[in-house]
C-alpha positions as CSV (number, residue, x, y, z in Angstrom):
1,X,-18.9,10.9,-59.8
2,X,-16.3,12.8,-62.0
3,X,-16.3,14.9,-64.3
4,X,-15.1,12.8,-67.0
5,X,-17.6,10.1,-66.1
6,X,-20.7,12.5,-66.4
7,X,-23.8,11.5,-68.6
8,X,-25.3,14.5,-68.6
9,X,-23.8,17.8,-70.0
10,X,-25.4,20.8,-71.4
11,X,-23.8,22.3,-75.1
12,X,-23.1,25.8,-73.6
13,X,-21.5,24.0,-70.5
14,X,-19.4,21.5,-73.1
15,X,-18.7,24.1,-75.2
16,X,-17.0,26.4,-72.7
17,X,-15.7,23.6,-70.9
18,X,-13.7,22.2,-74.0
19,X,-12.7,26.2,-74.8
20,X,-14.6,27.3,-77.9
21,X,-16.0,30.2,-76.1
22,X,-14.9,32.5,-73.3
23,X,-17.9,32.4,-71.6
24,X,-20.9,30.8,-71.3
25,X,-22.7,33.8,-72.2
26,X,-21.1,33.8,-75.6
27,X,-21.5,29.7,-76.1
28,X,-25.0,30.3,-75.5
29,X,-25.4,33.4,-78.0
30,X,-23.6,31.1,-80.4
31,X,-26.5,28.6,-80.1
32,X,-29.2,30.8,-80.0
33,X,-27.8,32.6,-83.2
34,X,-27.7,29.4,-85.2
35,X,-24.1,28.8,-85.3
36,X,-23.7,25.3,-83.7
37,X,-24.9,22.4,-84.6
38,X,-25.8,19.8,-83.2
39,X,-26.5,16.0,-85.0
40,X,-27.2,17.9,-88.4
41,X,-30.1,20.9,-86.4
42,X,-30.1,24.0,-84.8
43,X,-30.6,23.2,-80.5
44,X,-31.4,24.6,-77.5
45,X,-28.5,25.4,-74.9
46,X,-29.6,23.1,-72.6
47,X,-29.3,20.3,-75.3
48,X,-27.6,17.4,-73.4
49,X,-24.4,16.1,-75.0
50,X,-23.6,12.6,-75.5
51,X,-20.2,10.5,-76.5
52,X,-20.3,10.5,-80.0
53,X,-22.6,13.8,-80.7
54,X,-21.3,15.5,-83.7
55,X,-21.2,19.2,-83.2
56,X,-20.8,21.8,-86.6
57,X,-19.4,25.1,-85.2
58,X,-18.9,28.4,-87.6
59,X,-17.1,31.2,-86.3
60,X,-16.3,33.9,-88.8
61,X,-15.0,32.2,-92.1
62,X,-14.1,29.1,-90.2
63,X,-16.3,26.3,-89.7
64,X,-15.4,23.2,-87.6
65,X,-16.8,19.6,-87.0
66,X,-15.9,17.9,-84.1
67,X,-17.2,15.0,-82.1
68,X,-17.4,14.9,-78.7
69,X,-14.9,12.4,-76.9
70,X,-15.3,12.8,-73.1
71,X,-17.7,14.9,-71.3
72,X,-17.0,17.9,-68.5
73,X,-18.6,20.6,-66.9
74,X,-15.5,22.2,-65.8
75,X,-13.0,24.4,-68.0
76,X,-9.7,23.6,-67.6
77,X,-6.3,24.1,-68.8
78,X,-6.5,23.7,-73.1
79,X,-4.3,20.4,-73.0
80,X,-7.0,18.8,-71.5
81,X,-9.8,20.6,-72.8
82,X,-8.9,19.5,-76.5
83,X,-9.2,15.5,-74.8
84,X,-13.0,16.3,-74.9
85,X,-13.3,16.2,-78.8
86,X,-11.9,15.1,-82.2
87,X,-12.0,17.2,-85.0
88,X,-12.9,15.0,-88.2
89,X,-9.8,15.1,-91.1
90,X,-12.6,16.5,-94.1
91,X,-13.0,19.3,-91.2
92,X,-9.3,20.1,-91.1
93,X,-8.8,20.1,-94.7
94,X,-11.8,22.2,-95.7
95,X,-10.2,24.8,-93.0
96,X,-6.9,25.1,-94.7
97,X,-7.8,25.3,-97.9
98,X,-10.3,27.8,-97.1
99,X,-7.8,29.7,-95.3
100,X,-5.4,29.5,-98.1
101,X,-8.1,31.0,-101.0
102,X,-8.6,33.8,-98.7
103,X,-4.3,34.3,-98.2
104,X,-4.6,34.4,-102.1
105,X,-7.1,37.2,-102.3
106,X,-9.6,37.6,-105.4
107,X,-7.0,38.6,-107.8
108,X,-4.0,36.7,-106.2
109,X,-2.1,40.1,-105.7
110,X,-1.7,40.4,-102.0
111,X,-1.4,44.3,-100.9
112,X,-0.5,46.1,-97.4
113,X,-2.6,49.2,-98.3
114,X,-1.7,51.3,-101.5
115,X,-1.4,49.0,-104.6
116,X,2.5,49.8,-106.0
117,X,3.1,50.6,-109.7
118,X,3.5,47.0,-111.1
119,X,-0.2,46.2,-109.0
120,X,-2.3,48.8,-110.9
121,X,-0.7,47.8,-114.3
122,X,-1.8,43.9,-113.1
123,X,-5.3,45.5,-111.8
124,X,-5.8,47.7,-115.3
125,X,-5.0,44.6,-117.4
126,X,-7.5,42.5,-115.7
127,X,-10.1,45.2,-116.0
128,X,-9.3,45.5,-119.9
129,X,-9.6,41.9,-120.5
């Protein structure tokens, strides 16, 4: 039986498999920490995966949805590691424009340490208002 014809997988083995984490160490801390999801609840490491499973996974700011495509066991190279799984368009989008609000910054002046001249009138204005 191959790997890609395998109905049995557990998350932390799919998870390192299709390169989220390094290890399986840290896919299972993931799991037991509450940050993947699987089918809409909190699981087990030895969950089994299925075709079709959706899987919710936050790592810092970002959080993903994919579905699971193939199965495997075994990590391989990432071209064929991103053949295990999908991630959904609303998944993508929220990511982006997530990532852009936080490229804005609270204020929308972006700074590289020391606020210049121009910045602390624009910072002193907004305080004022």
């Amino acid at each position: 039986m191959s790997d890609n014809q395998q109905e049995k997988v557990r998350l932390d083995k799919w998870l390192w498999a299709a390169r989220f984490y390094k290890t399986r160490a840290l896919a299972k801390e993931a799991i037991e920490g509450g940050k993947v999801h699987c089918r809409g609840e909190r699981c087990k490491p030895s969950k089994e995966v299925k075709v079709g499973d959706e899987l919710v996974l936050r790592a810092g700011y970002d959080e993903r949805i994919v579905v699971v495509e193939q199965l495997s066991a075994v990590r391989r190279g990432a071209p064929q590691a991103q053949l295990l799984y999908r991630e959904t368009d609303e998944s993508i989008s929220a990511r982006e424009k997530a990532a852009e609000l936080r490229k804005a910054g609270a204020l929308g002046i972006q700074t590289d340490g020391r606020p210049t001249k121009k910045q602390r009138r624009q910072i002193h204005r907004f305080k004022d208002q």
